[in-house]
C-alpha positions in Angstrom: 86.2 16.9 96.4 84.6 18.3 93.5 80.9 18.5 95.2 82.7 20.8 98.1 84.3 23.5 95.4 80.9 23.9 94.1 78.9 24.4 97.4 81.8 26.9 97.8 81.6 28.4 94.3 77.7 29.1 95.8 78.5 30.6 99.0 81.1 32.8 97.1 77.5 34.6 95.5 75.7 33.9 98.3 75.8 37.9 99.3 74.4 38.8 95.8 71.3 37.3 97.2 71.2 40.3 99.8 72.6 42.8 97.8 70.9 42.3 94.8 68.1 40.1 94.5 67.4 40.1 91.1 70.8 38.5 90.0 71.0 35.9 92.7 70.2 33.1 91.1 72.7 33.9 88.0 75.1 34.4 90.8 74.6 31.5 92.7 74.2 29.1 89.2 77.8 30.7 88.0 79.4 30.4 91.4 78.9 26.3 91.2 79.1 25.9 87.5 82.4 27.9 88.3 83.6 25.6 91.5 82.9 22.3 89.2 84.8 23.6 85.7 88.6 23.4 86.6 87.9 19.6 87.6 87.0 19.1 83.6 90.9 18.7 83.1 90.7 15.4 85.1 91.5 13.7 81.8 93.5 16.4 80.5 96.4 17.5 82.8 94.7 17.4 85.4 95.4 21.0 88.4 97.1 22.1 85.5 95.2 22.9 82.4 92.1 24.2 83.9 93.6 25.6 87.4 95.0 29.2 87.3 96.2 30.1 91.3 97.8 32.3 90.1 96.0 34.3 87.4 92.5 32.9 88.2 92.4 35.1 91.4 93.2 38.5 89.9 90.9 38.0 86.9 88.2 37.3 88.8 88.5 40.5 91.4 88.2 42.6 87.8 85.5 40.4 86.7 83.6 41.1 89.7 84.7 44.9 89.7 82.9 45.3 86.5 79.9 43.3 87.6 79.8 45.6 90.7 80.2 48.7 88.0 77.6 47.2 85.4 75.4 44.7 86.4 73.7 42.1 84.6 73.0 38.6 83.6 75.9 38.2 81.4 78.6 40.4 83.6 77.6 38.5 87.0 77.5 35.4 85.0 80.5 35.3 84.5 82.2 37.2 87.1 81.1 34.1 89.1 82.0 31.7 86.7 85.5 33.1 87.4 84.9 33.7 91.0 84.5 30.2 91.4 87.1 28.5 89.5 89.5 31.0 91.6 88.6 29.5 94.6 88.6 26.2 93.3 92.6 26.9 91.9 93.0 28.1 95.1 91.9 25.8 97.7 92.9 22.1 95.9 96.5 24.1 97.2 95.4 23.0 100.9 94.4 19.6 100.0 96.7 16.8 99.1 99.1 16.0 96.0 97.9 13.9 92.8 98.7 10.8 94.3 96.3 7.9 93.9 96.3 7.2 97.3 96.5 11.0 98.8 96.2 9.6 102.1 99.6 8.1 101.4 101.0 11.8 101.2 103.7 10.6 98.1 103.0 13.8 95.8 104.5 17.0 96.5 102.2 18.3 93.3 99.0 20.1 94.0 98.6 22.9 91.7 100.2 24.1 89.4 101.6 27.7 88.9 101.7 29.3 85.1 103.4 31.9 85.9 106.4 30.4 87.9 106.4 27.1 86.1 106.4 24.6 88.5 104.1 23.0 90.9 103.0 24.4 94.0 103.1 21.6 97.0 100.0 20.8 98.5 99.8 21.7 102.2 97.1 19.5 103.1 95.0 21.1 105.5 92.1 19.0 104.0 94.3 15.5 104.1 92.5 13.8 100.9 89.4 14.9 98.9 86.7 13.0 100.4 88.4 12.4 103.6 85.7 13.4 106.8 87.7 16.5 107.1 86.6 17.1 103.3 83.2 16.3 104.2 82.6 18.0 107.1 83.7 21.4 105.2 81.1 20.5 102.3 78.5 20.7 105.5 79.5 23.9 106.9 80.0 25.9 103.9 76.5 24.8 102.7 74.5 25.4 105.5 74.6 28.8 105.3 72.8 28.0 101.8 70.0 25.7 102.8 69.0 28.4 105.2 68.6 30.8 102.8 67.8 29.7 99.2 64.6 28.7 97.7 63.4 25.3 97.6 64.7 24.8 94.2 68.4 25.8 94.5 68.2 24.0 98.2 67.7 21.1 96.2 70.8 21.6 94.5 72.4 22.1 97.6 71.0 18.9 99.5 71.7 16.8 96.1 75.4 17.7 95.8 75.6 17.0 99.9 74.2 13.8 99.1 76.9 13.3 96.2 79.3 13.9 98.6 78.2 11.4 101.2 78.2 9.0 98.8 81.7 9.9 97.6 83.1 9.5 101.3 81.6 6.7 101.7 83.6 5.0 98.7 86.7 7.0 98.4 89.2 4.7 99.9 87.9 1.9 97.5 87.9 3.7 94.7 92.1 3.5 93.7 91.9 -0.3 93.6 88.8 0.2 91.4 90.1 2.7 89.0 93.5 0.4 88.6 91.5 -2.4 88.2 89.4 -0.9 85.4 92.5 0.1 83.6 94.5 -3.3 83.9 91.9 -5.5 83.1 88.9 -3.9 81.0 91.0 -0.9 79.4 94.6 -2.2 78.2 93.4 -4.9 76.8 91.4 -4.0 74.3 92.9 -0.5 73.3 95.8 0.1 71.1 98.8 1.1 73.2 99.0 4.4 72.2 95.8 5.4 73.5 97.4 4.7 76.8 99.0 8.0 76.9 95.5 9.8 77.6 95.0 7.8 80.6 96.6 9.3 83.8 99.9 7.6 85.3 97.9 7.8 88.7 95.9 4.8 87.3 98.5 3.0 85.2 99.7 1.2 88.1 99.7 -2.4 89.5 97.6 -2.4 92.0 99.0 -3.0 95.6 102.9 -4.1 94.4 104.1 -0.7 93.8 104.9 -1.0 90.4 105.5 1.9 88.1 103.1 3.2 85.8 105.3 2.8 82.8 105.3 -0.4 83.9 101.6 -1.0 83.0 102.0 -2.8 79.1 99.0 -4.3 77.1 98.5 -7.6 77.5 
């Protein structure tokens, strides 16, 4: 879940914070801001537009070579920034597939790979995002960071862990919510064209198994 790959986007800079002092909050800004920005192609292709497995991780070893070589606000910026998002590519490869229902295990799409072309299957360490599993691992990669920031980005912390709670606590409701907000409040009152920008994971009937193309204005 989205509040995990930014906790681990901030425990990527965490070391910065030892190393060098003065750029740690940069570091540790850019290393969530970094975890959260591949998830921005929810709408949009979503593990494909924004998520680079392959080419994210390579970039972001240079961009941290030169921030290493040269630093300052802008090249530890965005080294993390990049650093982050790398991870992020990286680790929605051990979760599940696109499915609605991940728990369901139906997708064998988790990421996908620019450079081969197709998708790479999700091995589902992590069985769904937001699953206790999922949670858990949001708790243990931020603890780390609540004993060692300041009070300020400790809040950050504690607020994201609190997001994630939340999202747990809902996730299994949340398909026959999202397919219930399409179907009844969305189709009806958007020309059908504009169905194509909503995702075939929610154009779906929900609980009769119904294809998405299936899903017609009414």
């Amino acid at each position: 879940m989205l509040p995990t790959h930014a906790i681990a986007g901030m425990v990527l800079a965490l070391p910065v914070a030892y190393v060098r002092p003065e750029f740690a909050a940069v570091a540790l800004v850019a290393g969530f801001v970094g975890g959260v920005v591949p998830d921005l192609d929810l709408y949009a292709g979503h593990r494909k537009t924004l998520h680079y497995p392959v080419y994210g991780p390579p970039l972001a070893a240079a961009a941290l070579l030169i921030a290493a070589w040269h630093p300052t606000t802008a090249t530890v910026g965005v080294a993390f920034v990049l650093g982050g998002a790398a991870v992020h590519s990286l680790a929605d490869v051990l979760g599940a597939g696109l499915e609605l229902r991940p728990w369901e295990a139906t997708s064998d799409r988790a990421v996908y790979d620019h450079h081969r072309g197709r998708w790479i299957a999700p091995r589902r360490w992590v069985r769904y995002d937001g699953s206790p599993r999922d949670l858990f691992l949001a708790v243990a990669l931020a603890t780390p960071l609540l004993v060692t920031l300041d009070a300020t980005l400790r809040g950050v912390v504690l607020a994201t862990l609190a997001v994630a709670v939340g999202y747990t606590a809902v996730r299994r409701v949340l398909p026959r919510l999202a397919v219930f907000v399409v179907e009844r409040l969305f189709v009806p009152v958007v020309p059908h064209s504009a169905l194509a920008y909503v995702p075939a994971r929610y154009r779906e009937h929900a609980g009769d198994g119904a294809p998405a193309d299936e899903l017609t204005p009414r």
